[in-house]
Structure formats: structure tokens, C-alpha cells
DSSP file (Angstrom, degrees, kcal/mol; ACC not computed):
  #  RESIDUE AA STRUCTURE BP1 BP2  ACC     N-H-->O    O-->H-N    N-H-->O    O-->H-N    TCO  KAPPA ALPHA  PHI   PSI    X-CA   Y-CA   Z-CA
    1    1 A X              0   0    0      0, 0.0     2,-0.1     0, 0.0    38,-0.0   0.000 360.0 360.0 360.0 148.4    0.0    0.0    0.0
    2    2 A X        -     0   0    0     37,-0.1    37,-0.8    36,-0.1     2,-0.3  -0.549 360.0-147.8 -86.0 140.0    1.1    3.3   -1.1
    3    3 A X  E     -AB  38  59A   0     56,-2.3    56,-2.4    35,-0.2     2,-0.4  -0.569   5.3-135.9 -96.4 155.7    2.7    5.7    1.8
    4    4 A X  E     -AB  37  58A   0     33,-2.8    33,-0.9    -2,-0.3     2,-0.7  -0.927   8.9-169.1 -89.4 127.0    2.8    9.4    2.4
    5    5 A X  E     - B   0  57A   0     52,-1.9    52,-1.8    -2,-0.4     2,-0.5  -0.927  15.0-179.3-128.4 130.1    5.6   10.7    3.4
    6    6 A X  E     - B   0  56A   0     -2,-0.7    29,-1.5    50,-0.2     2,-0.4  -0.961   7.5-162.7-126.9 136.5    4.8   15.1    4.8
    7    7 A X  E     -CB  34  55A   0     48,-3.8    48,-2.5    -2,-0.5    27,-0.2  -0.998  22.3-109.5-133.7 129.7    7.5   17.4    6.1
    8    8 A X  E     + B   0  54A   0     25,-2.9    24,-1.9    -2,-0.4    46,-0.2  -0.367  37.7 167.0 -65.2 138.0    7.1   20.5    8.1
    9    9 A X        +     0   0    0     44,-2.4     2,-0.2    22,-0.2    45,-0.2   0.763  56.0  26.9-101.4 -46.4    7.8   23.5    6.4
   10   10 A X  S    S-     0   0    0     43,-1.8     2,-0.3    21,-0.1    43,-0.1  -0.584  83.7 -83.1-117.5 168.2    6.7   26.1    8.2
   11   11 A X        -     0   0    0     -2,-0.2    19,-0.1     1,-0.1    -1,-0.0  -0.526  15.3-149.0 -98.5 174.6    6.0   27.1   11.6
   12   12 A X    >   +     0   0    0     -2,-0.3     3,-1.4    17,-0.2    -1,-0.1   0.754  63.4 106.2 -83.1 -21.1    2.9   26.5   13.8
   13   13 A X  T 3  S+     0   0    0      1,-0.3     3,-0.1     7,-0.1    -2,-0.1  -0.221  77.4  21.5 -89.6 151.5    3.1   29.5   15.9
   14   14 A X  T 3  S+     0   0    0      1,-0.2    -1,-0.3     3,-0.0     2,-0.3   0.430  96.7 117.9  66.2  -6.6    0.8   32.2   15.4
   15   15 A X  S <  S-     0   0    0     -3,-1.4    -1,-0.2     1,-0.2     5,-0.0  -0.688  78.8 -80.7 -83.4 150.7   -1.6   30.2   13.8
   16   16 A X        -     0   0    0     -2,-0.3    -1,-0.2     1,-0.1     0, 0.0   0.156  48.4-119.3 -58.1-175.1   -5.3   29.2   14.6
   17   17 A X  S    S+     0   0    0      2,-0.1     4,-0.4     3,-0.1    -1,-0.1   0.193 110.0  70.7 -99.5 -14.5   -5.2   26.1   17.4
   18   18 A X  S  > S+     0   0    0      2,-0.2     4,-1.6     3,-0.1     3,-0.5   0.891 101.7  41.5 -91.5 -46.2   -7.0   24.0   15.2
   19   19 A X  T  4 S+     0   0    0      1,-0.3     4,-0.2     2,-0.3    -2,-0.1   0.448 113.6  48.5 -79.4   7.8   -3.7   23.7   12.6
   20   20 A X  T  > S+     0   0    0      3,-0.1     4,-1.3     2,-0.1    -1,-0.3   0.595 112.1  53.3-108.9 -10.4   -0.8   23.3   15.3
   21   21 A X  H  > S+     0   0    0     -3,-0.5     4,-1.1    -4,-0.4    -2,-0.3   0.834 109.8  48.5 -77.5 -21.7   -3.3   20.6   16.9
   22   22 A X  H  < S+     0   0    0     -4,-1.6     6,-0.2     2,-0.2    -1,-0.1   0.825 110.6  52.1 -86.2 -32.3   -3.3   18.9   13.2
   23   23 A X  H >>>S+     0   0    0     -4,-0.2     3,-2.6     2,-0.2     5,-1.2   0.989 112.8  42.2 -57.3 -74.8    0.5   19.1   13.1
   24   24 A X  H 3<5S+     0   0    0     -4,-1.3     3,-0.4     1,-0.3    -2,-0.2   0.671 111.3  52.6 -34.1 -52.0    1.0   17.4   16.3
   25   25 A X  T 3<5S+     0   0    0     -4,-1.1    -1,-0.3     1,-0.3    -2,-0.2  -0.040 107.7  52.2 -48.9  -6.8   -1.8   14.7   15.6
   26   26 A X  T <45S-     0   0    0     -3,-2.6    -1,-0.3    20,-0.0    -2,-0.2   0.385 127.6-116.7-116.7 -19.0    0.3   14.0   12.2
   27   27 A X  T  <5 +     0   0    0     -4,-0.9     2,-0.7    -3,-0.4    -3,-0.2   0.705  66.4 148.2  94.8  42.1    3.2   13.8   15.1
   28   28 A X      < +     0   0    0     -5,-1.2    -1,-0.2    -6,-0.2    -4,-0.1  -0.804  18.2 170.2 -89.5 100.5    5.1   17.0   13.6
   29   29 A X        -     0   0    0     -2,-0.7   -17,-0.2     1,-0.1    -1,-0.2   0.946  53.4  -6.2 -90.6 -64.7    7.1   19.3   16.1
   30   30 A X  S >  S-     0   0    0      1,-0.2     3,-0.5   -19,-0.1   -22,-0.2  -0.656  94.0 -55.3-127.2 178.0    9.2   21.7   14.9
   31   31 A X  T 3  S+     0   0    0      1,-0.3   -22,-0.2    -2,-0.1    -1,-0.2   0.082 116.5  28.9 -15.3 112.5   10.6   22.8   11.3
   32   32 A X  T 3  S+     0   0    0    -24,-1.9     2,-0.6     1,-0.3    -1,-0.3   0.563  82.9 137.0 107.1 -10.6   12.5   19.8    9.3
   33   33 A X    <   -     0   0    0     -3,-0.5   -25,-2.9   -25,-0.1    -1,-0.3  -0.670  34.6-163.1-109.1 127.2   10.6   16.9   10.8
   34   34 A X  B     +C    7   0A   0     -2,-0.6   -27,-0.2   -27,-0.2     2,-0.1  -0.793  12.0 179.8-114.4 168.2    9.5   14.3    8.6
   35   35 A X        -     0   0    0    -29,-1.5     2,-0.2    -2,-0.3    -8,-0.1  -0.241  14.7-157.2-143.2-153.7    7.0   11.6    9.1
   36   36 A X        +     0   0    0    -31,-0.1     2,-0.3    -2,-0.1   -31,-0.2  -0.443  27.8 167.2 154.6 109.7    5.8    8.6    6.4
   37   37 A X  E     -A    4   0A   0    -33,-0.9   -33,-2.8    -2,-0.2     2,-0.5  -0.768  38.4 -99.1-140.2 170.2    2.3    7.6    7.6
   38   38 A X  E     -A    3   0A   0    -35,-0.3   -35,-0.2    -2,-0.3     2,-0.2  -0.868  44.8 -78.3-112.6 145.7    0.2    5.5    5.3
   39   39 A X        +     0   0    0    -37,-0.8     2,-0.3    -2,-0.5   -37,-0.1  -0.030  60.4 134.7 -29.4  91.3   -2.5    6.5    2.9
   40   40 A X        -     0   0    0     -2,-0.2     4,-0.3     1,-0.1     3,-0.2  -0.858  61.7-110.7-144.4 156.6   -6.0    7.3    4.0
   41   41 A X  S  > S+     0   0    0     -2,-0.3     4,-1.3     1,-0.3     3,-0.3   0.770 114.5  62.0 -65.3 -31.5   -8.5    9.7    3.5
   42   42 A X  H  > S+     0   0    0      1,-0.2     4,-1.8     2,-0.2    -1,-0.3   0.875 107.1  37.2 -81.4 -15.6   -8.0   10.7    6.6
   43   43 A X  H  4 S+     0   0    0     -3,-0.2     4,-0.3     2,-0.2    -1,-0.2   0.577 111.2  55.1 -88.5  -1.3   -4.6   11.8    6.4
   44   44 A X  H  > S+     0   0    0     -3,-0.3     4,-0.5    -4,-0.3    -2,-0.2   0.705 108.8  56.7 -97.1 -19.1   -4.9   13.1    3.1
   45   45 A X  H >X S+     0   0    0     -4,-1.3     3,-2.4     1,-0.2     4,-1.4   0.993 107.3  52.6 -57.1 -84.1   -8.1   15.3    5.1
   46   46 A X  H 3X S+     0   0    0     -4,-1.8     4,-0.7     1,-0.3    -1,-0.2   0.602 105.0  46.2 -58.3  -6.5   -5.6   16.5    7.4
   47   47 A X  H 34 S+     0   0    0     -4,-0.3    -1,-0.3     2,-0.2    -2,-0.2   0.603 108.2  61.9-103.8  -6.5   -2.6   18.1    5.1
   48   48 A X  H X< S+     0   0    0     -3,-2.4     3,-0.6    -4,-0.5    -2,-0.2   0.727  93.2  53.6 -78.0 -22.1   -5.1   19.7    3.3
   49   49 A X  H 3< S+     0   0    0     -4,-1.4     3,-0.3     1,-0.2    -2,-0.2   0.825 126.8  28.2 -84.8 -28.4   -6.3   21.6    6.2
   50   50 A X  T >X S+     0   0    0     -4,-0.7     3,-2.6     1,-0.1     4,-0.6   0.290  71.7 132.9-108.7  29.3   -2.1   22.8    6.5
   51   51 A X  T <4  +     0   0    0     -3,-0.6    -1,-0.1     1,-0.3     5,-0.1   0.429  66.1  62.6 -92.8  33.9   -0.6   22.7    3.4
   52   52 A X  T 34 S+     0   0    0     -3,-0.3    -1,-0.3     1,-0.1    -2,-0.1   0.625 109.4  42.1-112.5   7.4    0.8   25.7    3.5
   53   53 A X  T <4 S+     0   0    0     -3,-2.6   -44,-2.4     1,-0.1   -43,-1.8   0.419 115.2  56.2 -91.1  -6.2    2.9   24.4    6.5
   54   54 A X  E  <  -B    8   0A   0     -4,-0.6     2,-0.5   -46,-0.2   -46,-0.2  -0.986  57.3-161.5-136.4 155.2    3.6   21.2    5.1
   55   55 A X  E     +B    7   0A   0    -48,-2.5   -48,-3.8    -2,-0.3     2,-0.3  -0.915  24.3 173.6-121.3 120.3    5.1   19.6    1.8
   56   56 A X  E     -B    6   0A   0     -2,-0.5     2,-0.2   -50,-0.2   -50,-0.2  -0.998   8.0-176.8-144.6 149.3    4.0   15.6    1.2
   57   57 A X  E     -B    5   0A   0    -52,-1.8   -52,-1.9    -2,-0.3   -54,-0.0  -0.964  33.9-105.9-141.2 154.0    4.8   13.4   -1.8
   58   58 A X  E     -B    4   0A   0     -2,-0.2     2,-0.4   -54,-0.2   -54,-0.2  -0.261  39.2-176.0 -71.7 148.5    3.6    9.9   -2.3
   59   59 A X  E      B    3   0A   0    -56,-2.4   -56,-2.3     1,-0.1    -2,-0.0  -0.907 360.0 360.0-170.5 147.9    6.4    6.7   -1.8
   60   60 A X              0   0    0     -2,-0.4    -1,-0.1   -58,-0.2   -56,-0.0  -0.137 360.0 360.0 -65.0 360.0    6.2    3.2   -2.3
């Protein structure tokens, strides 16, 4: 099954409470940190609600 793999880009701070709880909850802390969760609508849910703090590409 095909993976996701999303890296923080930006920061959380200063932003609404609902998108640094989506960061965390994707298990992203600070700047640089990547993560490689697998593919579901529900993850795909949640990087759409940040993607201007985060960068994700599909891997095998």
C-alpha cells in the first residue's frame, strides 16, 4: 500500500489552534521533521487543512 511521506515546512506558531493541533496529531514538532504515515483519506483530510505548512509526496 502506497505511503505518504509530509514534512514541516513552516511554523505552527501564530496560527489558529485547530492547525498546530493537526501538526501534532500528524506527530510533527518543529521545522524539518518528517513523518511517512500511510494513505488514507484521513490523512490526506488532514494536510489539506495545512498545506501551506507542510510539503508531502507519495512513496512506495
Amino acid at each position: 500500500m502506497a505511503s505518504l511521506k509530509v514534512t514541516q515546512v513552516k511554523s505552527g506558531i501564530g496560527r489558529p489552534q485547530n492547525q498546530r493541533n493537526t501538526l501534532r496529531s500528524l506527530g510533527l514538532k518543529r521545522i524539518g521533521d518528517v513523518v511517512v504515515k500511510e494513505d488514507r483519506p484521513e490523512l490526506r483530510g488532514m494536510v489539506e487543512t495545512i498545506p501551506h505548512l507542510v510539503t508531502f509526496e507519495e512513496v512506495e
